[in-house]
PyMOL Python script that loads the backbone (N, CA, C, O; Angstrom):
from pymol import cmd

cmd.read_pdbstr("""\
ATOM      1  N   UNK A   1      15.097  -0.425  -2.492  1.00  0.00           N
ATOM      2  CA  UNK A   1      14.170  -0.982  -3.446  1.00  0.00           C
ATOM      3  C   UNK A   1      12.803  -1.121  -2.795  1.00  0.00           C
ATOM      4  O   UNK A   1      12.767  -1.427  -1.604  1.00  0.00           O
ATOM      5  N   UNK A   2      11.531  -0.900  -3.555  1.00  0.00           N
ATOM      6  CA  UNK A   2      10.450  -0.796  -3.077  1.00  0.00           C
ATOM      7  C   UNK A   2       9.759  -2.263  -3.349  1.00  0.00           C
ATOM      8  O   UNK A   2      10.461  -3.190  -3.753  1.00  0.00           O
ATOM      9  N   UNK A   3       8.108  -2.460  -3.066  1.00  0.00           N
ATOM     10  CA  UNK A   3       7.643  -3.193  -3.387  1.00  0.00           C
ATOM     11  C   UNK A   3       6.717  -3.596  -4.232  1.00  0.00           C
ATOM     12  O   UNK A   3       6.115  -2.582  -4.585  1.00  0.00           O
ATOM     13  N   UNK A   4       6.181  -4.727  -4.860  1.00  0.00           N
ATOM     14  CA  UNK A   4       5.189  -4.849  -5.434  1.00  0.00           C
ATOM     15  C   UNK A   4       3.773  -3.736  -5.436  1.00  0.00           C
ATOM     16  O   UNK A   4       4.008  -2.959  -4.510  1.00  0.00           O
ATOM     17  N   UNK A   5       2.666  -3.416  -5.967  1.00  0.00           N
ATOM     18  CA  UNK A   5       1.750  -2.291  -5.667  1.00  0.00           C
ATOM     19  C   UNK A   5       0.852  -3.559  -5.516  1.00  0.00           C
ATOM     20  O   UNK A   5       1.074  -4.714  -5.880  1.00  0.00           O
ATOM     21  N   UNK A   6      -0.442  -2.907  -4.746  1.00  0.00           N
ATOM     22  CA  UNK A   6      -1.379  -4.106  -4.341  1.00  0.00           C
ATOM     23  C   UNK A   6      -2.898  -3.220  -4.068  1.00  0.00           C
ATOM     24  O   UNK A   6      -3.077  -2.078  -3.646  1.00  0.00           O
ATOM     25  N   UNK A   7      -3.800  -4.208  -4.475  1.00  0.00           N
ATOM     26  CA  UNK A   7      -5.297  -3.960  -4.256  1.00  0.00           C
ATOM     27  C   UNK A   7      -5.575  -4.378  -3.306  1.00  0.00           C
ATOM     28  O   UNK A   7      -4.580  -5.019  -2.968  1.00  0.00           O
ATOM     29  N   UNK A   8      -6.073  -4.444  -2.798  1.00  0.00           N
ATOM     30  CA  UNK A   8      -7.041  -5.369  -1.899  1.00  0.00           C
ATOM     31  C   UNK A   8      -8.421  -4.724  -2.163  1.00  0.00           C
ATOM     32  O   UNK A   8      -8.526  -3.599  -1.673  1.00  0.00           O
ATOM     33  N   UNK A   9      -9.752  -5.292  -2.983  1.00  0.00           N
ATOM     34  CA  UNK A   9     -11.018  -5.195  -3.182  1.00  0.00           C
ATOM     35  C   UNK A   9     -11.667  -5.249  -1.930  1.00  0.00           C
ATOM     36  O   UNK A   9     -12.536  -4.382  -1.839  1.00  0.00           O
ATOM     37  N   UNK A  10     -11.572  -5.820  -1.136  1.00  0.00           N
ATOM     38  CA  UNK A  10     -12.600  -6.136   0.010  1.00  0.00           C
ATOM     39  C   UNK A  10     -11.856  -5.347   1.276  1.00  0.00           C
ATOM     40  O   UNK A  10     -12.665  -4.522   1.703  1.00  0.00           O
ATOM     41  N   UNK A  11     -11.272  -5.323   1.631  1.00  0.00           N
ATOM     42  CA  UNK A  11     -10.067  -4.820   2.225  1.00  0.00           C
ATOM     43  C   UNK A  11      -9.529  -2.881   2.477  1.00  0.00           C
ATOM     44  O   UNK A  11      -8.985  -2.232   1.583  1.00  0.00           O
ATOM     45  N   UNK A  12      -9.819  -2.401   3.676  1.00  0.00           N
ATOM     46  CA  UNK A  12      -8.845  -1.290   3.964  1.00  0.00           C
ATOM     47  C   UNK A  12      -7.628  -1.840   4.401  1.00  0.00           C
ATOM     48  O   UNK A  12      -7.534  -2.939   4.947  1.00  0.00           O
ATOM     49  N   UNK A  13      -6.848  -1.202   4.200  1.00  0.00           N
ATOM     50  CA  UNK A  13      -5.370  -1.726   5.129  1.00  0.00           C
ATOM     51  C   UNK A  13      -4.700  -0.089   6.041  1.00  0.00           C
ATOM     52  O   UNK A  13      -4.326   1.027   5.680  1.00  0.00           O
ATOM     53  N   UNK A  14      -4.848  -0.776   7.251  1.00  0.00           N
ATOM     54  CA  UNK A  14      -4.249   0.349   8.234  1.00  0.00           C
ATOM     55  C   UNK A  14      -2.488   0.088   8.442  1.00  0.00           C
ATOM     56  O   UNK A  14      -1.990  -0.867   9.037  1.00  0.00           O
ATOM     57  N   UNK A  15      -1.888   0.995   7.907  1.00  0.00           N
ATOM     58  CA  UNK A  15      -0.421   0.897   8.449  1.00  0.00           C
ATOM     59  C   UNK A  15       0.218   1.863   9.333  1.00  0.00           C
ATOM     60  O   UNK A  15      -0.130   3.041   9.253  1.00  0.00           O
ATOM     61  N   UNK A  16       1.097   1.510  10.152  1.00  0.00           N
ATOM     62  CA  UNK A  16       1.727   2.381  11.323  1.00  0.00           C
ATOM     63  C   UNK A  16       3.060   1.740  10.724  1.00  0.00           C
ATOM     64  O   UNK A  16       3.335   0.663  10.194  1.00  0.00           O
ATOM     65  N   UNK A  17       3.906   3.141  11.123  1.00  0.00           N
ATOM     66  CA  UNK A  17       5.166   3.064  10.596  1.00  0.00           C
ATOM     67  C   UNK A  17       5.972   2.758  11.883  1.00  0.00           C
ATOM     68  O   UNK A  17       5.820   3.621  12.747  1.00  0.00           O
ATOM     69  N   UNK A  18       6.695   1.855  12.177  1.00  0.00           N
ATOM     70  CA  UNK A  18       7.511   1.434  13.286  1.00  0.00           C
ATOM     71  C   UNK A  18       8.274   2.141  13.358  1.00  0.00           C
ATOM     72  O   UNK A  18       8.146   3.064  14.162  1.00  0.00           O
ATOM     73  N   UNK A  19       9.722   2.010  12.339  1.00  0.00           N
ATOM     74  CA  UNK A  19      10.644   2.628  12.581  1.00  0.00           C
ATOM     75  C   UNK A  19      11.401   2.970  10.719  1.00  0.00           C
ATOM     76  O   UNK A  19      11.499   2.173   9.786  1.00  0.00           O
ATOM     77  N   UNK A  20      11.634   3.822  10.759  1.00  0.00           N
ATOM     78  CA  UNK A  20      12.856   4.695   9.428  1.00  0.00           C
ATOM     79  C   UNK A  20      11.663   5.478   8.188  1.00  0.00           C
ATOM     80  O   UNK A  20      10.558   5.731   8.667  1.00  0.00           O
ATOM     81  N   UNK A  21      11.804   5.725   7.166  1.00  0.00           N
ATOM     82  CA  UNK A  21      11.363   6.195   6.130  1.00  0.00           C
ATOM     83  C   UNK A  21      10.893   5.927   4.610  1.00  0.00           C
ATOM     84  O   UNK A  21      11.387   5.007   3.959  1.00  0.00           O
ATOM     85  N   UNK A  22      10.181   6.551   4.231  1.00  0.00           N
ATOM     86  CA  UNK A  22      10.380   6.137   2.520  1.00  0.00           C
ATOM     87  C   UNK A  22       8.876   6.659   1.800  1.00  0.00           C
ATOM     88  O   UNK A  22       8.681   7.822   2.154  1.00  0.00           O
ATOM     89  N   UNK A  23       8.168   6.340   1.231  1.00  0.00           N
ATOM     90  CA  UNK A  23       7.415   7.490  -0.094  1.00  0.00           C
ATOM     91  C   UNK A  23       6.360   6.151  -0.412  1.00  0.00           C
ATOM     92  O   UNK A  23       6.708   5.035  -0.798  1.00  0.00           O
ATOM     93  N   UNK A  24       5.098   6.585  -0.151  1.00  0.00           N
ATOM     94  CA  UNK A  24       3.495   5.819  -0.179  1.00  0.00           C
ATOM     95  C   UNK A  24       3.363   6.264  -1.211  1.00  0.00           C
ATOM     96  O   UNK A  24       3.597   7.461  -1.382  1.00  0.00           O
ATOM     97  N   UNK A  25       3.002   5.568  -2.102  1.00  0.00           N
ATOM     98  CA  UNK A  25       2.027   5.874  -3.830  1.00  0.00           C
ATOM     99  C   UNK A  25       0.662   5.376  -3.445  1.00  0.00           C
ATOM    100  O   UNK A  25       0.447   4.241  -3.021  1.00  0.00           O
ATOM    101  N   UNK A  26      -0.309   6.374  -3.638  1.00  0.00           N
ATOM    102  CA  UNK A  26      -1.485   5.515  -3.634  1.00  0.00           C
ATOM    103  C   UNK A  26      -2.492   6.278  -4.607  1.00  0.00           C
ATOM    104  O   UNK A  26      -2.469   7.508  -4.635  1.00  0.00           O
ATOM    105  N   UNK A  27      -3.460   5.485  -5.481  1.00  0.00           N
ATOM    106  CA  UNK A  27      -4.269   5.826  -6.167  1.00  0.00           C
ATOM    107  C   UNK A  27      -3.948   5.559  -7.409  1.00  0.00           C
ATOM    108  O   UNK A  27      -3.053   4.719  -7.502  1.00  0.00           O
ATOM    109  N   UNK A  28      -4.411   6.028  -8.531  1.00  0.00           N
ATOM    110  CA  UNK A  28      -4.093   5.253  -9.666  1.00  0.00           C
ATOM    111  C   UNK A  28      -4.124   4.316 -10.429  1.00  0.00           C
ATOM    112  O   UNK A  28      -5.240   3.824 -10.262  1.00  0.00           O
ATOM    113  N   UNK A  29      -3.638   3.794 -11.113  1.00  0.00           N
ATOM    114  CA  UNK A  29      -4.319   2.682 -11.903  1.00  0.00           C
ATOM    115  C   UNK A  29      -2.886   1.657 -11.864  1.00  0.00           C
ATOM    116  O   UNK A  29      -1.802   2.216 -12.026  1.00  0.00           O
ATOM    117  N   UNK A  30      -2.925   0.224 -11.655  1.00  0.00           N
ATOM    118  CA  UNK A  30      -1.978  -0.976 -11.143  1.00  0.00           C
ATOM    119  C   UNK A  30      -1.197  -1.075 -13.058  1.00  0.00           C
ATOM    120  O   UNK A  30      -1.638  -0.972 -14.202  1.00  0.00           O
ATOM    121  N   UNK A  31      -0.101  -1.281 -12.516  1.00  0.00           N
ATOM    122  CA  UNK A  31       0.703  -1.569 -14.069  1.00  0.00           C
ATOM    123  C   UNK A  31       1.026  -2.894 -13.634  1.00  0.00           C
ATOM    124  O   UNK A  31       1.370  -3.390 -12.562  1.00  0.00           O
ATOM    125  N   UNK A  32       0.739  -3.453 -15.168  1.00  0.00           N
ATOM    126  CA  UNK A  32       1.056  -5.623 -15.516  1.00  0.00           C
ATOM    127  C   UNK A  32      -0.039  -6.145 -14.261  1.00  0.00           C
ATOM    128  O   UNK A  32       0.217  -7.180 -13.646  1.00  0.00           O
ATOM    129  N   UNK A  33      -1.116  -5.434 -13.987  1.00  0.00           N
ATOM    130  CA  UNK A  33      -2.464  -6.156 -12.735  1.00  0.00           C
ATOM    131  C   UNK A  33      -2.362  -7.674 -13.622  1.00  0.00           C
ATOM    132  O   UNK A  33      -2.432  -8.017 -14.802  1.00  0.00           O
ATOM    133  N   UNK A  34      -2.113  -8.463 -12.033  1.00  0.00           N
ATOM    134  CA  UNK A  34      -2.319  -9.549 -12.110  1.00  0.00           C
ATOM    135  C   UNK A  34      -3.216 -10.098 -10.570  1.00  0.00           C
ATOM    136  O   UNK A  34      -2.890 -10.036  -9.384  1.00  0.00           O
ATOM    137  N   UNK A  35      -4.362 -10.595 -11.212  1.00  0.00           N
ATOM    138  CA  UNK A  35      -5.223 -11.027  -9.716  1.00  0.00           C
ATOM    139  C   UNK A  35      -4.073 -12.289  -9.135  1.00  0.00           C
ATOM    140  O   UNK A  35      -3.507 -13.152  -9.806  1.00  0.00           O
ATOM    141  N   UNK A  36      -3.986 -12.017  -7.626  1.00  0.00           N
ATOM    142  CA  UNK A  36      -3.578 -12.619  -6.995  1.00  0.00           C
ATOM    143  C   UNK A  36      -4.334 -13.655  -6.058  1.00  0.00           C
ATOM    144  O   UNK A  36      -3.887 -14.676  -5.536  1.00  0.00           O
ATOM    145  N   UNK A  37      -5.857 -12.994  -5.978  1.00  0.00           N
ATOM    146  CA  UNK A  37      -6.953 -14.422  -5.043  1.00  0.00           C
ATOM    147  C   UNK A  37      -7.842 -13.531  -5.837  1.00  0.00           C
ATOM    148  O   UNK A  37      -7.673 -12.656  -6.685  1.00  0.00           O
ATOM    149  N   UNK A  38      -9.177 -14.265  -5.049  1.00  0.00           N
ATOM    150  CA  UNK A  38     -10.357 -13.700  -5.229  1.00  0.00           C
ATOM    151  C   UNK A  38     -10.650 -12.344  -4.944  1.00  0.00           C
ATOM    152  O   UNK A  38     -11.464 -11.624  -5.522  1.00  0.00           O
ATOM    153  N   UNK A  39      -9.862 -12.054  -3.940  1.00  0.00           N
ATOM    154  CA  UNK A  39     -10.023 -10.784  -3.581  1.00  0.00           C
ATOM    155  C   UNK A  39      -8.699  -9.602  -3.670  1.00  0.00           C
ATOM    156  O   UNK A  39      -9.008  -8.521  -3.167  1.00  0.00           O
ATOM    157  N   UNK A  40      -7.797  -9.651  -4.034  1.00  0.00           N
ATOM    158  CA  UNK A  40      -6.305  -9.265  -4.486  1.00  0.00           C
ATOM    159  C   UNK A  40      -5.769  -9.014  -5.602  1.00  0.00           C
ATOM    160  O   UNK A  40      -5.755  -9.891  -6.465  1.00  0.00           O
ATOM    161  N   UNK A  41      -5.351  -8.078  -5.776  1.00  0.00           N
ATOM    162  CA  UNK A  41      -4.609  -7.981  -7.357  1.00  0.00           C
ATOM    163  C   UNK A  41      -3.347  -6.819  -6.900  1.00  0.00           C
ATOM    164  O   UNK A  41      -3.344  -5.859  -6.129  1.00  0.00           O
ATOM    165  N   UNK A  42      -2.000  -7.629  -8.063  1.00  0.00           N
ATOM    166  CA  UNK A  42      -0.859  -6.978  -7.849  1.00  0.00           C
ATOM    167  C   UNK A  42      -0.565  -6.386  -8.878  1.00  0.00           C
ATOM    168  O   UNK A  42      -1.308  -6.532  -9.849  1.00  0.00           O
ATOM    169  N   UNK A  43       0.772  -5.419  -8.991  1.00  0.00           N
ATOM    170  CA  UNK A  43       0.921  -5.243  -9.827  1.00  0.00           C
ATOM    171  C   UNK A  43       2.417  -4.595  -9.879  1.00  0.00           C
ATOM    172  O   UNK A  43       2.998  -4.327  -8.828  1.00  0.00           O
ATOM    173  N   UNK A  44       3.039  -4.345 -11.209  1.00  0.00           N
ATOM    174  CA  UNK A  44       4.640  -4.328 -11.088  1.00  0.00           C
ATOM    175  C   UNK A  44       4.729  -2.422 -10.876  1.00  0.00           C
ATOM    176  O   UNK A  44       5.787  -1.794 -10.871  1.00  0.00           O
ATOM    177  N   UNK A  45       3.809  -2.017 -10.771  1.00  0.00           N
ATOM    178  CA  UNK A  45       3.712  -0.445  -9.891  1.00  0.00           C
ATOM    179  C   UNK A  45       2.384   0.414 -10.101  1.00  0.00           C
ATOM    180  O   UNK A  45       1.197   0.088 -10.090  1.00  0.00           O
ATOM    181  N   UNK A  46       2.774   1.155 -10.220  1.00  0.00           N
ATOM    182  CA  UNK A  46       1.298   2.184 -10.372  1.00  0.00           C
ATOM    183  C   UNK A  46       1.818   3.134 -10.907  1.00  0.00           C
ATOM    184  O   UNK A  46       2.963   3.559 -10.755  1.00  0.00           O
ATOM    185  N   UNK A  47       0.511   3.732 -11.945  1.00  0.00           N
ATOM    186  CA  UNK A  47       0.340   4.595 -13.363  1.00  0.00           C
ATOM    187  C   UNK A  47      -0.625   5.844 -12.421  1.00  0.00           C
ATOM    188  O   UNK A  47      -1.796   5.642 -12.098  1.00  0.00           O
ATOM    189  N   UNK A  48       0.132   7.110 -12.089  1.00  0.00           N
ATOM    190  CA  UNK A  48      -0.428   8.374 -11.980  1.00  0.00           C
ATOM    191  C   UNK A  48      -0.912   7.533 -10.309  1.00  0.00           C
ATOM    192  O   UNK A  48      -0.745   6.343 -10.040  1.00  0.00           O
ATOM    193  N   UNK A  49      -1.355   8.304  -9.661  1.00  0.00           N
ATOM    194  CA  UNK A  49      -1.100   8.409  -8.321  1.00  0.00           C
ATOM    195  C   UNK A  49      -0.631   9.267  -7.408  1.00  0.00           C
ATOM    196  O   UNK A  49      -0.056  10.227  -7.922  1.00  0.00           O
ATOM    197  N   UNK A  50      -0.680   9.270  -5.919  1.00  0.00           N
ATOM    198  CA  UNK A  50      -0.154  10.350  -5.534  1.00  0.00           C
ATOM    199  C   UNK A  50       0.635   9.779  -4.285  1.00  0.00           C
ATOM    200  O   UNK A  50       0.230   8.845  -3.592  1.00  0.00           O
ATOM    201  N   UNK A  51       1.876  10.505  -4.088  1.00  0.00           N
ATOM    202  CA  UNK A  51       3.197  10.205  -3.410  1.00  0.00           C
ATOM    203  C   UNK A  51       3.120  11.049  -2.142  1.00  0.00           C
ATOM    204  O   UNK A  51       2.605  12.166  -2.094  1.00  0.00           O
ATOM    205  N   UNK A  52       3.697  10.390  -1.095  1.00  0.00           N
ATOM    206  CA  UNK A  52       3.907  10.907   0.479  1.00  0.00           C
ATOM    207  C   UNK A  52       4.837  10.188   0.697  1.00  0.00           C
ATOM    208  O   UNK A  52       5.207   9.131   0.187  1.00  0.00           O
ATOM    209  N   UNK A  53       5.307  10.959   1.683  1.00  0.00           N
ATOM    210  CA  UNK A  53       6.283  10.736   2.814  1.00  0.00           C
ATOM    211  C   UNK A  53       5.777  10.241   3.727  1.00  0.00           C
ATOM    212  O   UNK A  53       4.750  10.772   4.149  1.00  0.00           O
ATOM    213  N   UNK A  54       6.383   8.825   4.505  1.00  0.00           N
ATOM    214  CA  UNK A  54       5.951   8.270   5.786  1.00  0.00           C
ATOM    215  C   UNK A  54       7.335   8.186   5.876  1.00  0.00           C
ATOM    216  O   UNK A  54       8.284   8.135   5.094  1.00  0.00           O
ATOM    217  N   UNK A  55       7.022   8.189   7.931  1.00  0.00           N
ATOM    218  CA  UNK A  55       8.179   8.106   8.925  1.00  0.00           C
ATOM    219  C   UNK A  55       7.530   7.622   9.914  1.00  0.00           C
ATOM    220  O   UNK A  55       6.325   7.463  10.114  1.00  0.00           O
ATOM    221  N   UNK A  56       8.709   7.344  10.683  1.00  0.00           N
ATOM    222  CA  UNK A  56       8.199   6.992  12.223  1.00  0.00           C
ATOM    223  C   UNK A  56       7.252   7.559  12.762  1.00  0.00           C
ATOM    224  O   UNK A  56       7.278   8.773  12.966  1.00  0.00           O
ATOM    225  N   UNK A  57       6.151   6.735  13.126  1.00  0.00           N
ATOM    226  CA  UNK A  57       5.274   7.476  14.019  1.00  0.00           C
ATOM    227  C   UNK A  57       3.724   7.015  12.943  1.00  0.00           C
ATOM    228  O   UNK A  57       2.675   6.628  13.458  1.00  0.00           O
ATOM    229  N   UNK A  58       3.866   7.129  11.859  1.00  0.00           N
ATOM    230  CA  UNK A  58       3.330   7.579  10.903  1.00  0.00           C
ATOM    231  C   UNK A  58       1.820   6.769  11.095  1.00  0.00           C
ATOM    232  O   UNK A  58       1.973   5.551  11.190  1.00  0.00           O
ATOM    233  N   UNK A  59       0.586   7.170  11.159  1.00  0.00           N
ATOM    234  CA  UNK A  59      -0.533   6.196  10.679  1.00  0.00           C
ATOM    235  C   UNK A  59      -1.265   6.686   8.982  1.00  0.00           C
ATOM    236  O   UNK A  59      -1.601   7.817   8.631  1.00  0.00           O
ATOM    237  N   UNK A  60      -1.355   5.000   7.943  1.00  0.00           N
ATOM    238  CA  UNK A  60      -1.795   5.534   7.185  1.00  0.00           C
ATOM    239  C   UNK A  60      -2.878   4.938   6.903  1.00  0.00           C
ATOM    240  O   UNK A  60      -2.634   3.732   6.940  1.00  0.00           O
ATOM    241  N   UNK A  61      -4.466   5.205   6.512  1.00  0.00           N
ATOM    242  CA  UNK A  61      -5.503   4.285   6.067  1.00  0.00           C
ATOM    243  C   UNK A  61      -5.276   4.201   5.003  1.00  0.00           C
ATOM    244  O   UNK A  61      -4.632   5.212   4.725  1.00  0.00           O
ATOM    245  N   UNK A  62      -5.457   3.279   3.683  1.00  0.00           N
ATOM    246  CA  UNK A  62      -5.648   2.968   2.212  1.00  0.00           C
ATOM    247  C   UNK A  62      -7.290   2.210   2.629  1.00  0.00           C
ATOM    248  O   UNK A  62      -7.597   1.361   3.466  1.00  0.00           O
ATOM    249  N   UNK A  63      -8.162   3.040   1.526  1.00  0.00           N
ATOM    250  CA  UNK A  63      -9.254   2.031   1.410  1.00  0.00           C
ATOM    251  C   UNK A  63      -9.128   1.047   0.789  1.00  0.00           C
ATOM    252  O   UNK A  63      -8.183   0.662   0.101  1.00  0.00           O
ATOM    253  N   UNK A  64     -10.022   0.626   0.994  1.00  0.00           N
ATOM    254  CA  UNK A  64     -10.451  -0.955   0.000  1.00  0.00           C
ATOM    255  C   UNK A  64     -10.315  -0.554  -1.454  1.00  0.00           C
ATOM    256  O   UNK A  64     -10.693   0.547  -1.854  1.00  0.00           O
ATOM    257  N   UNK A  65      -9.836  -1.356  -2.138  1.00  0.00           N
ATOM    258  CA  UNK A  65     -10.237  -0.645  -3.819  1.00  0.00           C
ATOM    259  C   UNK A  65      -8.766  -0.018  -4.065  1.00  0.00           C
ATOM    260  O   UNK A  65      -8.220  -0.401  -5.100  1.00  0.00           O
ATOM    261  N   UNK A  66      -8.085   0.850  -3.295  1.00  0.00           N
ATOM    262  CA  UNK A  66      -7.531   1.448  -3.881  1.00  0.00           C
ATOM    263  C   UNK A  66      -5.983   1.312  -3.800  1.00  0.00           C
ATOM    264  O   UNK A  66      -5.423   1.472  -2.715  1.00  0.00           O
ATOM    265  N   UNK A  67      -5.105   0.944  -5.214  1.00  0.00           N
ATOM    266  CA  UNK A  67      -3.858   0.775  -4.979  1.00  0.00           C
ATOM    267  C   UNK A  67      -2.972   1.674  -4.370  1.00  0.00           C
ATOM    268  O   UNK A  67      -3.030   2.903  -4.321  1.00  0.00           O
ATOM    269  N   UNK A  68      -2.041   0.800  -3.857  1.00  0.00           N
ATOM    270  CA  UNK A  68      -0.609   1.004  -3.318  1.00  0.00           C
ATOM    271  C   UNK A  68       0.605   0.436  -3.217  1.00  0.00           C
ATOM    272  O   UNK A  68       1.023  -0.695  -3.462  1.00  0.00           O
ATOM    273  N   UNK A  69       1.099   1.427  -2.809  1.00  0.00           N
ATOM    274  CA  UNK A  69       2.968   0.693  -3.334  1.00  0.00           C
ATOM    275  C   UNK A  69       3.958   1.829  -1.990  1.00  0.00           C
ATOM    276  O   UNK A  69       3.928   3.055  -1.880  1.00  0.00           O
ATOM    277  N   UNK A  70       4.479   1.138  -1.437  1.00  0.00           N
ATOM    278  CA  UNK A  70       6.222   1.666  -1.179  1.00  0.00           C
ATOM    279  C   UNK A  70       7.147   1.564  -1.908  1.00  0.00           C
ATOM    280  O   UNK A  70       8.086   0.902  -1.466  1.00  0.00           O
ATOM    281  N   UNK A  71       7.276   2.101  -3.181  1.00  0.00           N
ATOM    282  CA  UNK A  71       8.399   2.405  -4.162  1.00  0.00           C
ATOM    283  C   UNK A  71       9.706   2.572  -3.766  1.00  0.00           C
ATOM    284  O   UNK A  71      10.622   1.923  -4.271  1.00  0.00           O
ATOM    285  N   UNK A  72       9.907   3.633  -2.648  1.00  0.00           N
ATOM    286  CA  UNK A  72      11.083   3.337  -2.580  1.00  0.00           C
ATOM    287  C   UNK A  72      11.264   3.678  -0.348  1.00  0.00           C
ATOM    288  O   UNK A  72      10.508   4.267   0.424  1.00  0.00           O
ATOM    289  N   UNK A  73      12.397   3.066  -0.149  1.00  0.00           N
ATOM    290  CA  UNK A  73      12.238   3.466   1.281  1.00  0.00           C
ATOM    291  C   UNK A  73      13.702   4.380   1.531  1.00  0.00           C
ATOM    292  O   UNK A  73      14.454   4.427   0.557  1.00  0.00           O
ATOM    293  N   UNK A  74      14.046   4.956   2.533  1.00  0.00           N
ATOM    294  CA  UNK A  74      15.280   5.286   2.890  1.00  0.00           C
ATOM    295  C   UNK A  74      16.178   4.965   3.402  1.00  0.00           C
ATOM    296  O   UNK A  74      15.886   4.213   4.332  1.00  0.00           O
ATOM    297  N   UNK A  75      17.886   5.240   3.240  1.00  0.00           N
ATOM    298  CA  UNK A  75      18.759   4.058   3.980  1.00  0.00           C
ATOM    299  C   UNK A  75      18.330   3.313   5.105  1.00  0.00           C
ATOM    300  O   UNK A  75      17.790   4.196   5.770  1.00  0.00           O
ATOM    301  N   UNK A  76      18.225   2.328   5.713  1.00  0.00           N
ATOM    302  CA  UNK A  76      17.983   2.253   7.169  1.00  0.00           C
ATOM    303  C   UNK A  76      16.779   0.992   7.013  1.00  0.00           C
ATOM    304  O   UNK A  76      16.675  -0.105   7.562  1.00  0.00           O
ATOM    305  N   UNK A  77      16.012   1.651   6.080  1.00  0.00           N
ATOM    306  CA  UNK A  77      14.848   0.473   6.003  1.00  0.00           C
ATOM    307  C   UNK A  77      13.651   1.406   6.162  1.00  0.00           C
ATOM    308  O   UNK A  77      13.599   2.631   6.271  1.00  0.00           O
ATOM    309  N   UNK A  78      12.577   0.343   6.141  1.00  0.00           N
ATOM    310  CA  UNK A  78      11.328   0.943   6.661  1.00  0.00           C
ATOM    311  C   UNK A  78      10.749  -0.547   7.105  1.00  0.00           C
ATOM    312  O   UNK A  78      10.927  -1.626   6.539  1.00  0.00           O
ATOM    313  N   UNK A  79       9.813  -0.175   8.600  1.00  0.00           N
ATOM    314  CA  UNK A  79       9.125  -1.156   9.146  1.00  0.00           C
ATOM    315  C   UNK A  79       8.136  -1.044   9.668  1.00  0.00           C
ATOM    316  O   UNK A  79       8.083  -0.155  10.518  1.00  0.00           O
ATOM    317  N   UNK A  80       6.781  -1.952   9.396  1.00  0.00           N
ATOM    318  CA  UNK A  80       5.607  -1.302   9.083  1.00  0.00           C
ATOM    319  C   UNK A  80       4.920  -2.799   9.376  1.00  0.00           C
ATOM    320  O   UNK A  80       4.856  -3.973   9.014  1.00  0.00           O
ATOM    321  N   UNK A  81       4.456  -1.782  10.335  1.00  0.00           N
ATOM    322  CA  UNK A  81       2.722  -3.302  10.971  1.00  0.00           C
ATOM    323  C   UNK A  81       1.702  -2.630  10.072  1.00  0.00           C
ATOM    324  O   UNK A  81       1.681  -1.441   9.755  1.00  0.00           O
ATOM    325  N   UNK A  82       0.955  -3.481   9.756  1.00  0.00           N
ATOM    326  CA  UNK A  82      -0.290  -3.358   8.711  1.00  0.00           C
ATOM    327  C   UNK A  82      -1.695  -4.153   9.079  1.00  0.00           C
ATOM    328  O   UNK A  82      -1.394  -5.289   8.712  1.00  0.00           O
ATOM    329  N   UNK A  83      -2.667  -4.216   9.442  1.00  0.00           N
ATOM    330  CA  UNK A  83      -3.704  -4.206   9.783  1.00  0.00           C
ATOM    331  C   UNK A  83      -4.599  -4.130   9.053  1.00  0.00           C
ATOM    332  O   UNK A  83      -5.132  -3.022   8.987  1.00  0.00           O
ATOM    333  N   UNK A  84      -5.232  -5.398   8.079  1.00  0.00           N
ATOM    334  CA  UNK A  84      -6.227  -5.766   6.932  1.00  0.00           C
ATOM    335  C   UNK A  84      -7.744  -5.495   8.054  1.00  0.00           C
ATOM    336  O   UNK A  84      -7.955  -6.000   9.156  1.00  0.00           O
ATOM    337  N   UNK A  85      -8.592  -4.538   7.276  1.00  0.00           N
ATOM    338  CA  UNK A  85      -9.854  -4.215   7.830  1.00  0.00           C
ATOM    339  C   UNK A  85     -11.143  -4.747   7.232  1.00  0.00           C
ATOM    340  O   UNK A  85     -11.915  -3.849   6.896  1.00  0.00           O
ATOM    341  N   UNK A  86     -11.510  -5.814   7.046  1.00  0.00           N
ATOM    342  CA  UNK A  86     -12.430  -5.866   5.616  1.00  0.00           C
ATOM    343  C   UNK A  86     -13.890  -5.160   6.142  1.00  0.00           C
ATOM    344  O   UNK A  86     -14.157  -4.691   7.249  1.00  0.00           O
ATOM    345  N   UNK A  87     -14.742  -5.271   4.898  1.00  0.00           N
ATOM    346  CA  UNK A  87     -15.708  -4.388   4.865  1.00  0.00           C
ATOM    347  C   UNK A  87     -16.807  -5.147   6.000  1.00  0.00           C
ATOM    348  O   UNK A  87     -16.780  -6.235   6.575  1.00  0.00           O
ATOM    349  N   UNK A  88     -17.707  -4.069   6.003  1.00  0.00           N
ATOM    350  CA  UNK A  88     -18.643  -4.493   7.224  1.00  0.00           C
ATOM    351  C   UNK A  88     -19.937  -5.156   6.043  1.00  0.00           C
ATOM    352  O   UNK A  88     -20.273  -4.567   5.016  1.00  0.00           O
ATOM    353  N   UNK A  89     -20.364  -6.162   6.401  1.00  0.00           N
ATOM    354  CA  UNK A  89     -21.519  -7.199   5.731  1.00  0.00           C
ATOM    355  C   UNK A  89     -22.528  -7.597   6.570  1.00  0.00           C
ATOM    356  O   UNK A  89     -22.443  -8.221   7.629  1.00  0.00           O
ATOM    357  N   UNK A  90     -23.729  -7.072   5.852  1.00  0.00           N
ATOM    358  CA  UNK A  90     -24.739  -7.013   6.575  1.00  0.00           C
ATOM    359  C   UNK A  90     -25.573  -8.635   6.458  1.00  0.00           C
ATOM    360  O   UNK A  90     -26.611  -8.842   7.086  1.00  0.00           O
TER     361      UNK A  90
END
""", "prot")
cmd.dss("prot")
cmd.show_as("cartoon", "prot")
cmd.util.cbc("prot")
cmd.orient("prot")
């Protein structure tokens, strides 16, 4: 089972894949968006988008702005350090 899809507005998020597998959605438009802070919004998945494969090893950037989701992962799990980047302010 995968997870919630998520914005982050202010926010890149860098992820490295620790260890096992499973399928990145990113882009698209958030289904049932519900803001979560000031700067956050979730949603129960994503409408059109585009799908990859991550594995071990894996580095992925998501910009700011733009949704994502791990829909689904592979037996075993998936485990994943993530690294919030926010924007540079002058």
């Amino acid at each position: 089972m995968g997870q919630a899809a998520s914005v982050h507005e202010t926010e890149a998020e860098l992820f490295y894949v620790v260890d096992g597998a499973g399928t990145l959605l990113t882009g698209g438009k958030l289904k049932e968006e519900k803001r979560q802070n000031a700067e956050n919004l979730s949603g129960s998945g994503i409408e059109g988008g585009v799908s990859k494969k991550v594995s071990k090893g894996d580095w992925i950037m998501v910009p700011a702005g733009v949704p994502h989701q791990y829909p689904s992962v592979e037996a075993g799990g998936l485990t994943l350090m993530s690294l919030h980047l926010p924007k540079k302010i002058n």
